[in-house]
N, C-alpha and C positions, 0 to 999 in steps of 0.2 A: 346743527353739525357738532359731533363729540371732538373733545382733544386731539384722537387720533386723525382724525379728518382733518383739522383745522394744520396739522405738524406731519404731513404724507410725507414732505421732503424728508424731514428727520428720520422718519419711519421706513423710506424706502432705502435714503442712506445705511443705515441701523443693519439693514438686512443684508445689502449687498458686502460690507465688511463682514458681518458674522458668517454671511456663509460662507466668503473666500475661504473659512478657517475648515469650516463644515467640506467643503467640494476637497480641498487637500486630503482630510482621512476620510472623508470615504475613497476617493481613488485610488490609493495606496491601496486599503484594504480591498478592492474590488482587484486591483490587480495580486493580490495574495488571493484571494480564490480563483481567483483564474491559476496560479501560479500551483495550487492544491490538485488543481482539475488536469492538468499537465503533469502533474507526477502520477497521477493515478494509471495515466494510461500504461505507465511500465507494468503495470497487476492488468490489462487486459490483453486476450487473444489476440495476435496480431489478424485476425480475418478485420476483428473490429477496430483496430485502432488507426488506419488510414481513412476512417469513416469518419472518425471521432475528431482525429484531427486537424478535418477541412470544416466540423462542427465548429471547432474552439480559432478560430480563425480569427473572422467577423468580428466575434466581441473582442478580442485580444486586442487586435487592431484599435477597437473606436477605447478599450481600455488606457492605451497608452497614449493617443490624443485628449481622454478625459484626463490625462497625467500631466501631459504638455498645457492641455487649458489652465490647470490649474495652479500653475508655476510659470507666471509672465519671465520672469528671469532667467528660467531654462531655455525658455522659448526665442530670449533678444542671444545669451552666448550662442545660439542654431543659429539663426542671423547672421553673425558675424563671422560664423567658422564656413558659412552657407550663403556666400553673395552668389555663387554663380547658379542658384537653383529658384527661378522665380514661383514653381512651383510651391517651394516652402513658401514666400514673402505670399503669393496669395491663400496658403491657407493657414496663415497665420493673421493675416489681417480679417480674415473670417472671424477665427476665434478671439483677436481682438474685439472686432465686432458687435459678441452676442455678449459679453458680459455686463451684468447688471438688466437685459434683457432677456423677456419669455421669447424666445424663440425656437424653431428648430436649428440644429446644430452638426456639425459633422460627425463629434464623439457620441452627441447621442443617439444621432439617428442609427451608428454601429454598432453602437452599443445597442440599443433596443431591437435593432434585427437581431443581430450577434446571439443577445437575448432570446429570443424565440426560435431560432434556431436549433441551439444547443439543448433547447427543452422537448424540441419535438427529435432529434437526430442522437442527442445522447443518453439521455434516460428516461422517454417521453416514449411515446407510441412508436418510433423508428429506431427504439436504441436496442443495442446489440441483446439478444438470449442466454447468454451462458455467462453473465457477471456475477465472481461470487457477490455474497451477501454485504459482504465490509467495504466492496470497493466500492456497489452501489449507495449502500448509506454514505459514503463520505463524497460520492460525488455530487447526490442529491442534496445534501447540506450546503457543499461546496455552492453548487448552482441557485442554491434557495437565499445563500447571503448575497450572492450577486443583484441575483433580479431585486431584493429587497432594496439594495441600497444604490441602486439603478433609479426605480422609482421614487425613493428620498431625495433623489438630486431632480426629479422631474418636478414632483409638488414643492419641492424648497427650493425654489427659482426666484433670487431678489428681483426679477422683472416683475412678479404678481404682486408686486408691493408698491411700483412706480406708480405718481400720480400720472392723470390724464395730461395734466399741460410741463412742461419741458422742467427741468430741476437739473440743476448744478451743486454741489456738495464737493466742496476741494476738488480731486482730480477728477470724481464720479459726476458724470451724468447719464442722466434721461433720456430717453426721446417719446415719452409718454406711457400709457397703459398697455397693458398686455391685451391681444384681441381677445375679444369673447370667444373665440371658440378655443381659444386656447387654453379662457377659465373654463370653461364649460368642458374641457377632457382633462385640467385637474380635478374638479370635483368627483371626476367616474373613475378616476384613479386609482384609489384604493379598497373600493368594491369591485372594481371591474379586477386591479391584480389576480385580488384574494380567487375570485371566481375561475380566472386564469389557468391559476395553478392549481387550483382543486380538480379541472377538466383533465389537466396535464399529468399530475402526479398520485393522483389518489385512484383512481382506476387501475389494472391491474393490467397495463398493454402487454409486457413484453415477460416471462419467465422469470427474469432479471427481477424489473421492478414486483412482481405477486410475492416476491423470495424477502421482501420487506414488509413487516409488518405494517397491515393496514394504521395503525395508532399510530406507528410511527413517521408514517408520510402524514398523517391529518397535520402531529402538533408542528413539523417541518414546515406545511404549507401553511396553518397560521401562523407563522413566523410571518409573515409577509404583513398581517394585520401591523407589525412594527412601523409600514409608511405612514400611518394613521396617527400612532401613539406619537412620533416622531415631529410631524407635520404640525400637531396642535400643540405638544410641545415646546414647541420653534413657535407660536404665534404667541403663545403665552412671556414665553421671554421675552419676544419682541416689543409686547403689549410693556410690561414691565420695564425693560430700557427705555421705551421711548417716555413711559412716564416720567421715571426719571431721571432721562432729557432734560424733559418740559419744567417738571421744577425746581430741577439744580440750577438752570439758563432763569426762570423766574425769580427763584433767591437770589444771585448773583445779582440781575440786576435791581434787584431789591434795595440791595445791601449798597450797590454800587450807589442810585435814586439816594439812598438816606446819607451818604456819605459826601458826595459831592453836596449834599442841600447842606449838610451840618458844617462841610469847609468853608462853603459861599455864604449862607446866613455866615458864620461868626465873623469872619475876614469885612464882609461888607454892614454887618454891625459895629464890629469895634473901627472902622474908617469913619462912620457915620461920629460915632461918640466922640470920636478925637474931632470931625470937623465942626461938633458943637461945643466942643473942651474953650475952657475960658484960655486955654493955654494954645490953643488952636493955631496951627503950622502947614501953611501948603506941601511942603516938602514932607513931611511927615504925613501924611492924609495918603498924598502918592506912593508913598515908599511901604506903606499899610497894604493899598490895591494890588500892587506891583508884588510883593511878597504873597499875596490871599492867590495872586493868578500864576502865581511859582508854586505853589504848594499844589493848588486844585492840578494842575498839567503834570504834576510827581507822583500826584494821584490816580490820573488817568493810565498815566504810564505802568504804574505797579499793577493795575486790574487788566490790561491788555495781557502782561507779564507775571500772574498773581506766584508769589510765594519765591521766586528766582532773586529776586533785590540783595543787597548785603544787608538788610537790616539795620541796626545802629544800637548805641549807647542813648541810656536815659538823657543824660546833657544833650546830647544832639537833637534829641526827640523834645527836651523843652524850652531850646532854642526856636525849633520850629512852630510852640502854640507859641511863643511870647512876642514873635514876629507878627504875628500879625494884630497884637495890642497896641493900641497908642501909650506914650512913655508914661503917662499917668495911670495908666491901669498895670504896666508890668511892674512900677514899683511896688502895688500892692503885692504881690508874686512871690514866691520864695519855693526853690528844690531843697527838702534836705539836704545838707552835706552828705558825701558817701554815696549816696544814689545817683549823682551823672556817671560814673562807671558803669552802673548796670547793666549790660549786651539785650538785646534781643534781636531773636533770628526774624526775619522779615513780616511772616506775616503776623508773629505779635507785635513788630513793631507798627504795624500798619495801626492793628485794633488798637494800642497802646496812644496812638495819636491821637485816634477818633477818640478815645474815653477822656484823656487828657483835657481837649481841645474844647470840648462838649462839659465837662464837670468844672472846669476853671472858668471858662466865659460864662457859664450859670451861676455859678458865686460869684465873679465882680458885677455882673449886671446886676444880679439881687442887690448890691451895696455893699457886699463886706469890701471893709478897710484891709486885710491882713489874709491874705491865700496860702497854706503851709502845704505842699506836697510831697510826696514821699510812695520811692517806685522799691519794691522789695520780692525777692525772688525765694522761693524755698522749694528743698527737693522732698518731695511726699505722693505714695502710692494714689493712685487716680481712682475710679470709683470701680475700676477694675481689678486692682489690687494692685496694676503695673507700676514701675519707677516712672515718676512724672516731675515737673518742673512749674509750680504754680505762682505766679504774678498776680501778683496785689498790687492796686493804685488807688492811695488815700489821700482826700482832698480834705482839707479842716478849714474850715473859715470862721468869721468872727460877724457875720452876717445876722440876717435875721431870723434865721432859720427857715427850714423846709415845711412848706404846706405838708398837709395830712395825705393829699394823694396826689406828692410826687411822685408813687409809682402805679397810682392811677389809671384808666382808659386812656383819659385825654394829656397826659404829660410825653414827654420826648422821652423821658427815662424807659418809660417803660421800653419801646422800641430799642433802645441800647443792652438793657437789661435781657430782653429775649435773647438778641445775637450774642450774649453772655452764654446764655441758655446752653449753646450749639456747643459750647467747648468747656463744660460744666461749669459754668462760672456764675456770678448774677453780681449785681449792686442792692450792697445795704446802705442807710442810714440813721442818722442817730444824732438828738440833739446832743450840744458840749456842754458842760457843765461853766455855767459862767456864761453861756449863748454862743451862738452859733452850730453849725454844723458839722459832722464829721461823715464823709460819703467815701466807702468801700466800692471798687470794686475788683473782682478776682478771676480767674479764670483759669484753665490747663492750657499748657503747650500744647501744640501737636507735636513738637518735637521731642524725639525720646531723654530721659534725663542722660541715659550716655552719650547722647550724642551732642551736648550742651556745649557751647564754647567754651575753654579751658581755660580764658582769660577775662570770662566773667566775674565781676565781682558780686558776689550774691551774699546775701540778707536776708536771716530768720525773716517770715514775717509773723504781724503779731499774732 
């Protein structure tokens, strides 16, 4: 079973949003050629124009219920101005009904009579003799955009996308797949139009229509090839969103999986070390767990809510890693002076945490005696050329230094170093001279440098 199988929810969801957007302009513009086809009649004979306009009827009618389907909100003020017409309330709960469902419909079954109608009665084998030349091309155009995008709304029906078994997505649901016969007359849909209208308008019924060049009714009626191009289109996009659905929701929780494991590892590390410390403290062991399951639930909180938080000052951000050290490892610890000012907007503070929290408890575990950290902000073009605002966070220790492949397959960096990757950033290191190590690492806002808080305090970095 491919992706797409395994994510039909997403995928049928996907469709029923995008075409609400799709069923709006086309019905609009279906009702502008209708609106086109109604002014023509003033340039015809009045013998013909009482013919014509029990033609344009039909579709008129099911045009402006495909207007009302596709404006719920038009449809609830009729409602309201329209209690005493139940009339309305049941064919509005019709076209409630069929949304997000292949079904037949009121607008379209008018619409597609309406449809054939006007093709055999107004420029088709029944339409009037004595049409000049200009009024016939613009009504056949007229009619030619209709029926096209008549049929776009027949084949781009998000019911041919609903799985077999029932699905819920926010307000949308399911009530299963479309009948087979109803895929079975999409498929013959857009050979069968094209066929249609080639019977209809390219033959020379009426004096009218001979009085138009033959070329000129073919490249008309292949217009209608447009449900085709249209249709696959619309599948290819949809193929496309739902991929990247699939692994946007997969990064996510990726990122979320290594984040919640890097707060719990360290928080349930450094409890362990305090409760083997020679200095060992029950009250302090508790106030360590207690603080690791306040931080991981602010965690949770912020990825329910990802990027909305106020974010915070560097001080606040390395209150939060040193809370959850026991008192013998935060005096190895030291912030720069100058840097607990530093702002960051939420979601670097979020990443800001993780790299903190993960680069510090790796140096005091290794054993260094002496942790120097230092959070520094500077404004420099991105790799775009754009104004951008890049964070630097440098961890120095007196340690034994970094194996050869810390940034390795099998090391943790590397994994922090990727999610770097995503917002051009990465971690360097580099032994110190005299021992120990010094570990960069850097990355871009997403936020624009103008749009920076004004009460930042920022820092060349180096």
């Amino acid at each position: 079973m491919n992706g797409f199988d395994k994510r039909a929810d997403l995928r049928w969801a996907t469709a029923v949003r995008a075409l609400d957007s799709l069923h709006r302009t086309t019905a609009w513009l279906r009702c502008l050629s209708l609106a086109v086809l109604w002014v023509s009649l003033a340039w015809m004979p009045g013998s013909a124009r009482t013919h014509s306009v029990l033609a344009l009827l039909l579709a008129t009618a099911g045009a402006v219920l495909a207007l009302l389907h596709a404006y719920p909100e038009a449809r609830a003020r009729l409602e309201e101005t329209g209690e005493q017409l139940p009339v309305l309330y049941r064919l509005f709960d019709h076209l409630n009904g069929t949304r997000g469902r292949a079904s037949f419909n009121l607008p379209g079954l008018a619409e597609g009579c309406g449809m054939l109608v006007m093709g055999l009665a107004l420029v088709g084998p029944f339409g009037p003799d004595d049409l000049g030349v200009s009024v016939m091309i613009v009504q056949l155009s007229a009619l030619m955009v209709f029926v096209t995008l008549v049929f776009i709304n027949i084949v781009c029906d998000a019911g041919y996308y609903a799985p077999p078994e029932y699905v819920k997505v926010g307000n949308d649901q399911s009530m299963g797949a479309a009948h087979g016969g109803l895929v079975l007359l999409r498929r013959l849909i857009p050979v069968g139009a094209l066929l249609l209208a080639a019977v209809l308008f390219i033959p020379a019924w009426t004096t009218s229509l001979a009085a138009v060049p033959r070329a000129a009714r073919v490249c008309v009626v292949l217009g209608v090839g447009a449900v085709a191009v249209v249709w696959w289109s619309f599948d290819r996009v949809l193929d496309a969103a739902v991929t990247t659905a699939v692994d946007t929701e997969r990064e996510v929780r990726d990122e979320a999986c290594r984040d919640l494991h890097s707060m719990s590892k360290t928080g349930v590390a450094m409890a362990v070390e305090a409760e083997h410390s020679d200095r060992y403290e029950r009250a302090e062991v508790r106030g360590l767990l207690r603080d690791a399951l306040v931080r991981i639930e602010e965690m949770r909180l912020d990825w329910l809510d990802p990027g909305r938080g106020p974010g915070g000052t560097a001080g606040t951000l390395w209150d939060a890693v040193l809370c959850v050290m026991g008192s013998e490892l935060r005096e190895r610890c030291d912030l720069e002076p100058g840097c607990a000012s530093v702002a960051l907007p939420s979601t670097d503070y979020q990443l800001a945490r993780r790299v903190l929290s993960d680069l510090v408890a790796n140096a005091v575990r290794a054993g260094a005696l002496t942790v120097r950290v230092r959070v520094s902000l500077s404004h420099t073009p991105n790799v775009r050329g754009a104004g951008a605002v890049r964070i630097q966070i440098s961890v120095a220790d007196d340690g034994p230094g970094m194996d050869s492949d810390a940034l390795g397959r099998n090391s943790s960096l590397v994994v922090l170093n990727r999610d770097l990757a995503r917002y051009q950033g990465a971690i360097t290191f580099a032994a110190r001279e005299g021992g120990g190590t010094r570990v960069d690492a850097h990355w871009f806002s997403r936020q624009p440098a103008e749009q920076w808080p004004t009460e930042t305090d920022t820092t060349e970095g180096e």
